[in-house]
N, C-alpha and C positions, 0 to 999 in steps of 0.2 A: 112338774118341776124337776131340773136336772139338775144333778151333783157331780161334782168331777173330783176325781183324785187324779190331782196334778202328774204323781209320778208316773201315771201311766199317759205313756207318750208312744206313741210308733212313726215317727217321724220319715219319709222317705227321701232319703238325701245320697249323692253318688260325687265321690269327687271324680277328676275327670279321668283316673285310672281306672276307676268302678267295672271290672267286667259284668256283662250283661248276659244273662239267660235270656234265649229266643222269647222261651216259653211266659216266662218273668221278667221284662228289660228292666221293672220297675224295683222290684223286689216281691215277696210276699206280705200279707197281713198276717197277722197272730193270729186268724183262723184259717189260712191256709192258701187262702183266692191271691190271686195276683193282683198287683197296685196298678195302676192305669195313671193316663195322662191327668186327673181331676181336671178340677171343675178350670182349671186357669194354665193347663198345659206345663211345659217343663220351663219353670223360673230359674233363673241363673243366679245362683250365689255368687258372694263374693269372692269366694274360695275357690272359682273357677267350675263347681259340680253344679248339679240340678239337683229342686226339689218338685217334687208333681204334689205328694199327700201329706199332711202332718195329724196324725189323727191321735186321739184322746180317746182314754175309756170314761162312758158317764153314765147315770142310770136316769132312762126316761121310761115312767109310765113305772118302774118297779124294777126294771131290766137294764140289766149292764148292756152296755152296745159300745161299739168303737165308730166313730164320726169324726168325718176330716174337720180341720179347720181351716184349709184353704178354699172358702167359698166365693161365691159371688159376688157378695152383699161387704166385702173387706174393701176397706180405703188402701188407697199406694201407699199408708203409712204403717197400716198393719199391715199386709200383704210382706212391706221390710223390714218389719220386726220378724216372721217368723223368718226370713230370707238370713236375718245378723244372729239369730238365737244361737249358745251355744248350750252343753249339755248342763242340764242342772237349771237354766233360767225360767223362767215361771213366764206363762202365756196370761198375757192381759185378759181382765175379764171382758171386754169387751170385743174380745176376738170368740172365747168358748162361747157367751150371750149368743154371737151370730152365728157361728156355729151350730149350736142347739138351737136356735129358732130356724135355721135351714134345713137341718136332720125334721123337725117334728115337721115342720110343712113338708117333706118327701115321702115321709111315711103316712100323713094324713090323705097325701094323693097315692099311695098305694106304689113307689118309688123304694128304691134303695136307698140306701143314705149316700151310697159315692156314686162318681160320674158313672155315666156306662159309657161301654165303646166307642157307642152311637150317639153320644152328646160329644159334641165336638167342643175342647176346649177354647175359650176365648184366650189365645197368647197375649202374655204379659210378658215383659222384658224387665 
């Protein structure tokens, strides 16, 4: 069973002045690795920027982890909810739900929780 505390959010969002590191175009995560395309490639805010990752801290299995919540398994309705979120607003449960049922199925195949390289994003527009 997963728990999440909302506040923690690492959201990767760039408006379109955003300089870009080679090495990080994305940014980093709170442990240090670089953000990647996820699972849905670079979505377009309204605000002109991208988002690739929106990730939450939760505890599975006993253990804090950080997991995106832009996965697969999101409707175009969720997918534009986290696209209009501004600071401070609260992610539906049924976007962390899917989330955390995508993190434990990756870890149960012996996967990361976020995209890799080599998973080629599905773009969404």
């Amino acid at each position: 069973m997963a728990t999440v505390p909302l506040s923690k959010m690492y959201p990767t969002m760039f408006p379109p002045e955003a300089p870009a590191d080679p090495a990080a175009p994305y940014g980093l995560r709170p442990d240090g690795n670089p953000k990647g395309k996820g699972y849905l490639g670079e979505l377009k805010r309204p605000d002109g920027g991208v988002m690739t990752e929106y990730s939450v801290g939760v505890e599975l299995d006993g253990q804090e982890r950080d997991i995106p919540t832009i996965v697969p398994t999101l409707t175009q309705k969720e997918i534009d909810h986290l696209l209009n979120m501004n600071d401070g607003d609260k992610i539906p449960k049924s976007i962390i739900d899917k989330a955390v049922q995508h993190a434990e199925k990756r870890i149960a195949d012996g996967k990361d929780v976020f995209a890799g390289s080599d998973e080629s994003p599905a773009e969404k527009k």
